[in-house]
C-alpha positions as CSV (number, residue, x, y, z in Angstrom):
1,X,272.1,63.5,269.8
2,X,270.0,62.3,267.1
3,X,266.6,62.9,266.7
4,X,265.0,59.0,266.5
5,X,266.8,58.4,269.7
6,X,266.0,61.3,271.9
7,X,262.7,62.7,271.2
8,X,259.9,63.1,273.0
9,X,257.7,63.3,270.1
10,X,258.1,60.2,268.7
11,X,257.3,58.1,271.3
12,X,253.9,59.6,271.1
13,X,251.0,56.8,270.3
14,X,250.4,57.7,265.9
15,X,247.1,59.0,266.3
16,X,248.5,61.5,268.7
17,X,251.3,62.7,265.9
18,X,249.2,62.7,263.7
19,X,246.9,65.3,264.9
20,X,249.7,67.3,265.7
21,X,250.9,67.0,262.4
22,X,247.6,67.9,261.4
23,X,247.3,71.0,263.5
24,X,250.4,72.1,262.7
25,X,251.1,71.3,258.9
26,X,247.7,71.7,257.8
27,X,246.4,73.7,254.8
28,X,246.1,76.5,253.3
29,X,249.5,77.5,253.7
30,X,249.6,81.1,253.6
31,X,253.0,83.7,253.1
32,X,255.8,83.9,255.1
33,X,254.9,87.6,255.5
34,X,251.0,87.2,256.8
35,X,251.7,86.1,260.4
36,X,252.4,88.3,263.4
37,X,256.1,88.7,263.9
38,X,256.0,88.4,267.4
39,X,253.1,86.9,269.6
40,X,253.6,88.5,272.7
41,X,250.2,88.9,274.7
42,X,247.8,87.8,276.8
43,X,245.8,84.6,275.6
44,X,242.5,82.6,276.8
45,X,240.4,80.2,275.8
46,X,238.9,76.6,276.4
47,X,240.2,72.9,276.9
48,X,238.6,69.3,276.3
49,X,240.8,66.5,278.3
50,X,241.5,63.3,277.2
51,X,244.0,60.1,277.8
52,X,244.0,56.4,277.4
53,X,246.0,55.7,280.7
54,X,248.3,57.5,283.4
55,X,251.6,56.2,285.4
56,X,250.4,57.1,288.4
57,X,253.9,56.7,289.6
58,X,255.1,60.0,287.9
59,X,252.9,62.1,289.8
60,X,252.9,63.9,293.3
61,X,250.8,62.2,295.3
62,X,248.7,65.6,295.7
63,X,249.3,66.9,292.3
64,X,245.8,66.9,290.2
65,X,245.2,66.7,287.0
66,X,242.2,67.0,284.4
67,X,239.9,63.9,284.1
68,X,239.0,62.0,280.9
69,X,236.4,64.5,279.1
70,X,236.6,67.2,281.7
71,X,236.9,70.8,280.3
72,X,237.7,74.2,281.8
73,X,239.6,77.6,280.9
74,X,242.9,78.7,280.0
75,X,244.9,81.5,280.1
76,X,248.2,82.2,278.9
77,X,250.9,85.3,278.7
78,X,253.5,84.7,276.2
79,X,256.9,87.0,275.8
80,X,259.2,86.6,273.0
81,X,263.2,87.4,272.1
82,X,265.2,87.5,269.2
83,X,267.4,84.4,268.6
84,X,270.5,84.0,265.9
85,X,267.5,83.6,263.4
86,X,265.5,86.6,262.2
87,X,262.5,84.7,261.3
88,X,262.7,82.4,264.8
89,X,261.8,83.3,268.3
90,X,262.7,82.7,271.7
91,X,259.2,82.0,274.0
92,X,259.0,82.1,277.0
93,X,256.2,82.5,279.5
94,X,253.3,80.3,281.7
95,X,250.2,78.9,281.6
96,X,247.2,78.7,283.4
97,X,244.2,75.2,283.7
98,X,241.6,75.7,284.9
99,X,237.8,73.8,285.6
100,X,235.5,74.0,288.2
101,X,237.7,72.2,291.2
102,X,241.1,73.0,290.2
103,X,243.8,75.2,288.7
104,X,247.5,74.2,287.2
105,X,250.1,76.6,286.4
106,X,252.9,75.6,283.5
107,X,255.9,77.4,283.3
108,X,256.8,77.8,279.6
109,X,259.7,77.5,277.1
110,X,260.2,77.4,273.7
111,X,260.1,78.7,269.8
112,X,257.8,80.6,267.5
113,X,258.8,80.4,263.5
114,X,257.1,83.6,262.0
115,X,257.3,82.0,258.7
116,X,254.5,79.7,258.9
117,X,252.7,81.0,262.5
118,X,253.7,77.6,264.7
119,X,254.8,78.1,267.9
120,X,256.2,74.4,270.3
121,X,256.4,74.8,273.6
122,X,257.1,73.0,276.9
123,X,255.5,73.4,280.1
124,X,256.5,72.0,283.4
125,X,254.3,72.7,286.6
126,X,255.4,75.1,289.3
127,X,256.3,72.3,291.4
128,X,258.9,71.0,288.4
129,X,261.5,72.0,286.4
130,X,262.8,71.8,282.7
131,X,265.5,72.4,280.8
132,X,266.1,73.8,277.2
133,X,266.6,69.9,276.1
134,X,263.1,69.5,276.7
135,X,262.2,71.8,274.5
136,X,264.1,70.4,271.7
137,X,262.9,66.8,272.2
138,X,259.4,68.3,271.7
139,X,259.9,68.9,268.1
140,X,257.4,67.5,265.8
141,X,259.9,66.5,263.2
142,X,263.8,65.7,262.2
143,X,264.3,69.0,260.4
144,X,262.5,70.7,263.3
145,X,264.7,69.2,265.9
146,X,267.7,70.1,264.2
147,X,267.4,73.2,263.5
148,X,265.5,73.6,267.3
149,X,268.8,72.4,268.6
150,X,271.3,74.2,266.4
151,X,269.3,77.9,267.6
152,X,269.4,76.9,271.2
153,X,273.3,75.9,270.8
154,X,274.7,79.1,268.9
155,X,272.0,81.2,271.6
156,X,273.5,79.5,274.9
157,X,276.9,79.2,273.3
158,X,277.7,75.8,272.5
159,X,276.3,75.1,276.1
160,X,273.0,73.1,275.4
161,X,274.0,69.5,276.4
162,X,274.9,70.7,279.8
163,X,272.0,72.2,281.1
164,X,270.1,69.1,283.2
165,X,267.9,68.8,285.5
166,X,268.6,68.9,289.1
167,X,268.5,65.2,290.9
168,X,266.2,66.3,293.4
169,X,263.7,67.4,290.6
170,X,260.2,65.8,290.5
171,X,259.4,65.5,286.6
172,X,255.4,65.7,287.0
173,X,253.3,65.9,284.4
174,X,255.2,67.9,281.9
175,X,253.4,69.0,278.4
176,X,254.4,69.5,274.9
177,X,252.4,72.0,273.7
178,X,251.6,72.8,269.5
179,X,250.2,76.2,268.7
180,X,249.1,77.2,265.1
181,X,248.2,80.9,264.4
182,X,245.9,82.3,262.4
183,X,247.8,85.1,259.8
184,X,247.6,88.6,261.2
185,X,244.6,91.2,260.4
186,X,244.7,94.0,259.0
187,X,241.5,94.9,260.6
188,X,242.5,94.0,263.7
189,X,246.2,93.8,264.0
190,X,246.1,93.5,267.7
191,X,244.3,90.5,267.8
192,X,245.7,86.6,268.2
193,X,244.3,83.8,267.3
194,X,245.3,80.0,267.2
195,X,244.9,76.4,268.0
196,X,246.3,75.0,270.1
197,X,247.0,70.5,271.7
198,X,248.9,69.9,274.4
199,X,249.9,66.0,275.2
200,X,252.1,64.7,278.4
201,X,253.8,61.7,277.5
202,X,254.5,60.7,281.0
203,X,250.9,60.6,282.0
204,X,249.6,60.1,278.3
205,X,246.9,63.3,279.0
206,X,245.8,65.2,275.7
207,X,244.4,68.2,275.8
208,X,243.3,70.5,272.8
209,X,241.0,73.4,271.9
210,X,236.9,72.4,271.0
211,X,237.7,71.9,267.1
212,X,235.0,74.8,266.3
213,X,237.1,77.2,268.8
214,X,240.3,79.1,269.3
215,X,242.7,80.5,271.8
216,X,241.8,84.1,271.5
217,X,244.3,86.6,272.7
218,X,245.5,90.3,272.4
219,X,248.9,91.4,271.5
220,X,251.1,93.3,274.7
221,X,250.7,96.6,273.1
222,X,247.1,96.1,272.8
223,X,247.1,94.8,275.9
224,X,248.9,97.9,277.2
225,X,246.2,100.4,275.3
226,X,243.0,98.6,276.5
227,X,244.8,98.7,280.3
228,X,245.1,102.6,279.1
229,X,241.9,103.1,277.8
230,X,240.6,101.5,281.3
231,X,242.2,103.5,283.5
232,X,241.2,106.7,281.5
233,X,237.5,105.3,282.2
234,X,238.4,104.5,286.3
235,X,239.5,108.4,286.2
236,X,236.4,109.7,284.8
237,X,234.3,107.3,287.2
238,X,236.6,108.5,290.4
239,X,235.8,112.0,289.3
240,X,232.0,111.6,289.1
241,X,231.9,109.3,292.5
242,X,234.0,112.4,294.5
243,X,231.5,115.2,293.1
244,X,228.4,113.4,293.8
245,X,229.5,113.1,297.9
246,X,230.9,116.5,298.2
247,X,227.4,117.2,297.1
248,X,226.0,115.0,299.5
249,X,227.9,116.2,302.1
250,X,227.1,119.6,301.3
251,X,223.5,119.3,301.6
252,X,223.6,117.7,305.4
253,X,225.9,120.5,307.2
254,X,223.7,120.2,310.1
255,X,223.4,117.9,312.7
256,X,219.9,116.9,311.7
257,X,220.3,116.0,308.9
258,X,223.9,114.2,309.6
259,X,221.0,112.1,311.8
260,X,219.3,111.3,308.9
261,X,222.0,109.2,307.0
262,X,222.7,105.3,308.1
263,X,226.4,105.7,308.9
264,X,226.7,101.9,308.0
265,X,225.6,102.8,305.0
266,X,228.9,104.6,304.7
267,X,230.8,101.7,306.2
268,X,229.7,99.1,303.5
269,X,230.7,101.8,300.8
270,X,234.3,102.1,302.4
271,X,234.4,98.2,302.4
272,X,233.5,97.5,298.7
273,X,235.8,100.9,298.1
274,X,238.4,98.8,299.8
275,X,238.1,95.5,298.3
276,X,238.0,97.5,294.6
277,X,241.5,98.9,295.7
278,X,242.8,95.2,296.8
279,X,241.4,93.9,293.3
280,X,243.7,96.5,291.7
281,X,246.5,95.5,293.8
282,X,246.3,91.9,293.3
283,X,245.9,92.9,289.4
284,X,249.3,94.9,289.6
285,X,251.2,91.3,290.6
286,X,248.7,89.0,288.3
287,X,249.0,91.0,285.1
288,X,252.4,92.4,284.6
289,X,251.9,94.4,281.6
290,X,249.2,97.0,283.6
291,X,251.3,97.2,286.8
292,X,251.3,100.9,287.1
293,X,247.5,101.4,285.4
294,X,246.3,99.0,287.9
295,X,248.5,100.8,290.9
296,X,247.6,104.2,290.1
297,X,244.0,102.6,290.0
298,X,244.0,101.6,293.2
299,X,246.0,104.2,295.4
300,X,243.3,106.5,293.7
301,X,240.6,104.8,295.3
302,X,242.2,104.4,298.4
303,X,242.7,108.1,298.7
304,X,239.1,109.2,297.8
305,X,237.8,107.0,299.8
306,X,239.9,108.2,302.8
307,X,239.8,111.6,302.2
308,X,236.6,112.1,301.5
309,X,234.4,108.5,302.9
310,X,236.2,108.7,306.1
311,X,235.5,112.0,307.0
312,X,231.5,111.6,306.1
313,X,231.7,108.6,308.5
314,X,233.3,110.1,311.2
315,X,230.9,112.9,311.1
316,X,227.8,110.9,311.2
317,X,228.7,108.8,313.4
318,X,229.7,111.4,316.3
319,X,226.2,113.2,315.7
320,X,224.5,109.6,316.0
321,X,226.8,108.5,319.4
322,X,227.6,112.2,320.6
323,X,228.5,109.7,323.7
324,X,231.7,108.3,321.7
325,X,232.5,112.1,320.0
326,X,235.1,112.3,322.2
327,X,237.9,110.1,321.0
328,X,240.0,110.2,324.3
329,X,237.3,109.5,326.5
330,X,236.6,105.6,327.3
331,X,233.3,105.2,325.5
332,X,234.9,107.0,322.7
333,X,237.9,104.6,322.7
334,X,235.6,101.9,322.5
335,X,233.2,103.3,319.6
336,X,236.3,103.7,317.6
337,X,237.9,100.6,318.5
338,X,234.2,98.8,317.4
339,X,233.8,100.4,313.7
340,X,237.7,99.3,313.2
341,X,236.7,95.7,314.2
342,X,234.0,95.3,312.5
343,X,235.5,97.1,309.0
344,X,238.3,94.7,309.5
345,X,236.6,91.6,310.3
346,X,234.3,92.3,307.0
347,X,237.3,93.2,305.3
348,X,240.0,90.2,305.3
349,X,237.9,87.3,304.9
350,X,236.8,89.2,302.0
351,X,240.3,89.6,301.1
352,X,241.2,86.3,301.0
353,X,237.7,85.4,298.9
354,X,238.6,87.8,296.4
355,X,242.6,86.6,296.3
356,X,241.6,82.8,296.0
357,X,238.8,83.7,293.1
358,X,241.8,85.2,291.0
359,X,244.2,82.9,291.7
360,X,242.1,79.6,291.2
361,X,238.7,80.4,290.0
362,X,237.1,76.6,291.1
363,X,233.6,75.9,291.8
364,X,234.3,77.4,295.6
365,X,236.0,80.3,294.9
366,X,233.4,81.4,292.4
367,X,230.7,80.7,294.8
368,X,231.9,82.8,297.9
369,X,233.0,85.6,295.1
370,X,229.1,86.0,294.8
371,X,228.0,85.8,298.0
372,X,230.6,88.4,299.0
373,X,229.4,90.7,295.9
374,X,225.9,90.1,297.2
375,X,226.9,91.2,300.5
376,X,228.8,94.3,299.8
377,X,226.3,95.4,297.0
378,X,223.9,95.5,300.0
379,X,224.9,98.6,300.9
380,X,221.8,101.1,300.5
381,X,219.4,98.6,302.8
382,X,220.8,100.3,305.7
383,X,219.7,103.1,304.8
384,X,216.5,101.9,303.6
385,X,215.7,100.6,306.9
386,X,216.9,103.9,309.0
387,X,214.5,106.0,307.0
388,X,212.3,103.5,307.8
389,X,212.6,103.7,311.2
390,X,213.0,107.1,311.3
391,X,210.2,108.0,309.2
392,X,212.2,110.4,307.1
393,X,213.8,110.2,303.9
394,X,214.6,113.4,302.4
395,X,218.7,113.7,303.4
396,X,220.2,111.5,300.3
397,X,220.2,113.5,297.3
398,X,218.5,111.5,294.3
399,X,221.7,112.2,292.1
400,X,223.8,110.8,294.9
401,X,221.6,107.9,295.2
402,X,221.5,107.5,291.4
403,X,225.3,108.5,290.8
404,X,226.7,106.1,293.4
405,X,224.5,103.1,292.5
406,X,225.6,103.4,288.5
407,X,229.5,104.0,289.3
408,X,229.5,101.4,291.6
409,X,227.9,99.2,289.1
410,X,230.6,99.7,286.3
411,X,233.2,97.3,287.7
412,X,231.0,93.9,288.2
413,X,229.4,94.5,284.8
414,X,232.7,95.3,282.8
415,X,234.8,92.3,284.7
416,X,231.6,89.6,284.5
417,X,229.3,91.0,281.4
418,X,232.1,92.0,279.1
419,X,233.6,88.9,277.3
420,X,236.6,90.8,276.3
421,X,237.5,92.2,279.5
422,X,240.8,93.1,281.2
423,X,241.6,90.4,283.6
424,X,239.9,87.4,280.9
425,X,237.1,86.7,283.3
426,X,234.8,84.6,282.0
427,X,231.0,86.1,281.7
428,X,228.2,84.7,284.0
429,X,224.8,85.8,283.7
430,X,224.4,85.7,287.5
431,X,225.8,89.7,287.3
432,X,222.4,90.4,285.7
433,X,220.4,89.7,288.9
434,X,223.5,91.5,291.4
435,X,222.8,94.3,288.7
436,X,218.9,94.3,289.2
437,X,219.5,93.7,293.3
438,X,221.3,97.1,293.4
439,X,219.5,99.2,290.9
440,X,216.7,97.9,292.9
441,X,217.9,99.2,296.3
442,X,218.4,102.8,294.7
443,X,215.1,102.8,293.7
444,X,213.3,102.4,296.7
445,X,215.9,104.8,298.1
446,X,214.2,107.3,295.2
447,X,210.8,106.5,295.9
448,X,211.2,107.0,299.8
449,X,212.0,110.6,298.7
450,X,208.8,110.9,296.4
451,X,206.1,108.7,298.3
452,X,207.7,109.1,302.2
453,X,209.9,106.5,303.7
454,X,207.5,104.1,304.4
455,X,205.2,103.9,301.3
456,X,205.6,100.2,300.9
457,X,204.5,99.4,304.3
458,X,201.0,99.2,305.1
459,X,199.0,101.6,306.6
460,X,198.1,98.7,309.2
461,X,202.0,98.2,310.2
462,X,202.9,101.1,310.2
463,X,204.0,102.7,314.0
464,X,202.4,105.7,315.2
465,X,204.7,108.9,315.1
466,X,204.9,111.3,317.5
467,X,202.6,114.2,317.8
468,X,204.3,117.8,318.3
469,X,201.1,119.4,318.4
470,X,199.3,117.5,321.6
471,X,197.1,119.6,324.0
472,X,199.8,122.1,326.3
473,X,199.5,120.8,329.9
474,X,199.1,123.5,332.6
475,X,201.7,125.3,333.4
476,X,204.2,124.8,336.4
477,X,204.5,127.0,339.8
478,X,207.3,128.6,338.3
479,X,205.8,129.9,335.1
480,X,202.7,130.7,336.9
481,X,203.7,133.4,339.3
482,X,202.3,137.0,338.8
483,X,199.4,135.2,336.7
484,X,195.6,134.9,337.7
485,X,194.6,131.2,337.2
486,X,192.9,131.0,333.5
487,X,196.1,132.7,332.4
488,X,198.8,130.5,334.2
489,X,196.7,127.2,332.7
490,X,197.3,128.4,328.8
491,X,200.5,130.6,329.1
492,X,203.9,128.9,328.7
493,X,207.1,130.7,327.9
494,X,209.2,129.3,324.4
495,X,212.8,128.7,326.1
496,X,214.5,129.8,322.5
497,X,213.0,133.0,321.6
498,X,211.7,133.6,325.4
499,X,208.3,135.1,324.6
500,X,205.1,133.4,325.3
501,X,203.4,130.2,324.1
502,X,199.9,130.2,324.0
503,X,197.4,127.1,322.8
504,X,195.7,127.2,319.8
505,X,192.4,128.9,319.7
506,X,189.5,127.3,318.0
507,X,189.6,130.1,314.5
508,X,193.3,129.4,314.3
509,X,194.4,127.1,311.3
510,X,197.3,125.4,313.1
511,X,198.9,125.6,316.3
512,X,201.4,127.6,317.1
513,X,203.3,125.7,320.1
514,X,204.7,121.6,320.0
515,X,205.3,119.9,323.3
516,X,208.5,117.7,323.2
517,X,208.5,114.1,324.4
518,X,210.1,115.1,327.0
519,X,207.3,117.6,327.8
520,X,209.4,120.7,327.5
521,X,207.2,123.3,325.7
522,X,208.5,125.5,322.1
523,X,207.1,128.0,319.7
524,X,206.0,125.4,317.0
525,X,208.3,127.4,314.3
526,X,211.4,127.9,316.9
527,X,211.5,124.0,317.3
528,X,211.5,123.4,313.9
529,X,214.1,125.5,313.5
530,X,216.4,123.7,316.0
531,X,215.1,120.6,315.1
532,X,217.1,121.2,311.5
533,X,220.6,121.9,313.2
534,X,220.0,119.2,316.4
535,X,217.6,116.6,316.9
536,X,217.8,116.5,320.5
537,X,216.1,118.8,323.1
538,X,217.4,122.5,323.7
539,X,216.9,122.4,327.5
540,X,217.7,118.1,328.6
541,X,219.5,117.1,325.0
542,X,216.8,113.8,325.1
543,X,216.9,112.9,321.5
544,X,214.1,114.4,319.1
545,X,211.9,112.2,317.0
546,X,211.7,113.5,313.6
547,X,208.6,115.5,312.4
């Protein structure tokens, strides 16, 4: 098998070896010593398209490819193994194109020469295959075929001619790909950089790194300590977020104040908990090399937030529907059976949104991946609006408010500020205003506490609340036996301490009984009192309205 005859490269049109040569060969040459000796890692960067024509015949008719001057995103994961040669390696690994409509995955094969820091691959899509032939064929030169095919030889045995493709296969559009890294570092040895062109001579498509950018990526055992140092942070940030709602819990033990939280509130918390946790999973089958950070992650979330969430939720919600406390009675069955809905209604189509963003990342997925954020991030207007409506807002401890809002906010800003993030999402500056949205929310939620809950309503709007201190109407038959008339029309007796109510005199400062809506008549202090363990009535359990 000789080289002129059976390569891949030379049929390439010159000015397309010749960049390749170009790329590849270029100077300055620099030691055998000064490049990385492996280049295992994870890898992104950008892409410019170009080609001349394409044999439309080669191609599925529902595989797409990249248009003439279109660009978009890559990412790559590379692993590496020795061969018979100590300064070549085995490659191995995949691809990933990306723009705004669509995304192409390329399985990859091939060999890095440590010498000079030039790596050739091949990459077939997921809906091809390829053998170690092609990867041979790809080599830019005689010597480099040669030698490309004597490694492959001695590695499979003397077996390399007889690995073809099956007949069944559809060849696609198949790419030779040219890398050239930069020498390691020593400031940062963890760091990879190179160029990198990619041509299909099938469908005559070039593709190739902007000239004044590179493929940036990060070496598997930096890979593995950012991964570490990320889940140290998740810890911390899982810690904090637990404290901060015992807290919270701790300061509403009563039923009252359980009345003053907005249990969906608590419902859109357990949601974005939720959708953190499936971001983490999906992570742990995306990114290989932070399986267990990205598990450990995410079971961690899923237990706080069932633990801890989940009971708050439960308990709100029977003091706010004591109708459905009862899980065994019907209503109870169906107040259960109604939060479950709608948490799982909210819940999968988010799912899927967040599944498809990592998976494709096109103009769709990125804009439903934003709406959802927005949605989820929404969380506290609940709440704004019950302590609105209530006209009460001292039940959310500012620290909670505070703590919760900044912890919450960690994981959009690190995976869409942070250029150099985990999962290579690209930055947007769109996460600025979900930032502002949120920080926004909290404080209002802060100022409700200072200014009362409905300082940015005006005076005008505002409803009128109720009035615990109206005139006491006479009192019944009942009460009014064994009592001369002037008596029987100001004397009431308080049902909770049972000792008499009388209306306020004209010297006294304040009065010292409230009338109920329900007209039931209390010591002023001994419905206050009450009023902080139940809002509802001691004698007909109406519902209260807040002081």
């Amino acid at each position: 098998m000789s080289f002129a005859r059976n390569s891949s490269f030379a049929i390439l049109p010159p000015h397309t070896r010749s960049s390749i040569e170009s790329l590849l060969y270029k100077p300055p040459h620099s030691p055998p010593d000064a490049f990385h000796h492996t280049i295992d890692g994870m890898y992104q960067g950008k892409w410019n398209a170009a080609f001349q024509h394409v044999n439309d015949d080669m191609l599925p008719a529902d595989y797409e490819r990249p248009s003439n001057g279109s660009t978009g995103r890559l990412e790559m994961s590379l692993t590496s193994s020795k061969s018979t040669e100590d300064w070549v390696r085995l490659v191995s690994g995949y691809i990933q194109l990306q723009n705004r409509d669509t995304s192409v995955v390329l399985g990859l094969q091939g060999l890095y020469w440590r010498n000079n820091g030039t790596a050739i691959l091949y990459g077939v899509p997921e809906i091809s295959a390829q053998t170690t032939m092609d990867v041979v064929r790809a080599m830019p030169s005689k010597r480099a075929f040669n030698h490309a095919k004597k490694i492959y030889d001695e590695t499979l045995g003397g077996h390399l001619l007889s690995y073809t493709l099956p007949e069944d296969t559809y060849p696609g559009c198949s790419y030779q790909i040219y890398m050239r890294f930069d020498p390691s570092r020593e400031s940062s040895p963890i760091e990879l950089q190179a160029q990198l062109a990619m041509v299909s001579p099938q469908c005559n498509v070039w593709l190739s790194t902007p000239s004044d950018q590179k493929v940036m990526g990060v070496t598997t055992s930096g890979y593995r300590l950012k991964s570490s140092h990320y889940f140290r942070t998740v810890l911390a940030l899982l810690l904090v977020q637990t404290i901060l709602l015992v807290h919270q819990m701790r300061s509403t033990p009563t039923h009252a104040a359980m009345s003053m939280v907005s249990y969906p509130t608590l419902i859109m918390q357990i949601v974005l908990d939720s959708y953190i946790f499936v971001v983490h999973l999906i992570g742990c089958m995306t990114f290989g090399g932070i399986y267990l950070a990205f598990a450990v992650i995410g079971m961690l979330m899923f237990m706080v937030s069932m633990a801890f969430h989940m009971k708050y939720l439960i308990a709100v919600w029977h003091v706010q529907c004591p109708e459905s406390a009862d899980a065994l009675s019907s209503s109870g069955r169906r107040g259960l059976l109604s939060i479950y809905l709608r948490f799982y209604a909210v819940l999968i189509p988010g799912v899927y949104i967040i599944y498809a963003f990592i998976d494709r990342r096109n103009r769709l997925s990125q804009w439903l991946m934003g709406i959802l954020l927005a949605t989820v991030y929404s969380y506290w207007i609940p709440q704004i609006w019950h302590n609105v409506r209530r006209g009460v807002a001292r039940r959310l401890r500012p620290d909670y408010v505070v703590g919760t809002c900044v912890v919450r906010l960690v994981f959009p800003t690190y995976f869409f500020a942070c250029p150099k993030n985990i999962a290579f999402i690209q930055p947007t500056w769109l996460i600025w205003i979900l930032i502002a949205y949120n920080i926004g929310q909290a404080a209002v939620l802060v100022l409700q506490c200072v200014l009362g809950a409905r300082f940015f309503i005006p005076q005008s709007m505002q409803p009128d609340g109720y009035d615990y201190c109206a005139a006491l109407p006479p009192a019944d038959e009942e009460s009014s036996i064994g009592l001369d008339q002037s008596a029987a029309s100001h004397t009431h007796e308080c049902p909770i301490c049972m000792a008499p109510v009388y209306s306020r005199q004209p010297a006294e400062p304040a009065p010292e009984h409230a009338v109920t809506p329900c007209h039931h008549i209390f010591h002023n202090q001994c419905l206050m009192q009450w009023m902080e363990i139940k809002l509802e009535c001691p004698i007909c359990r109406a519902p209260l309205p807040p002081v």
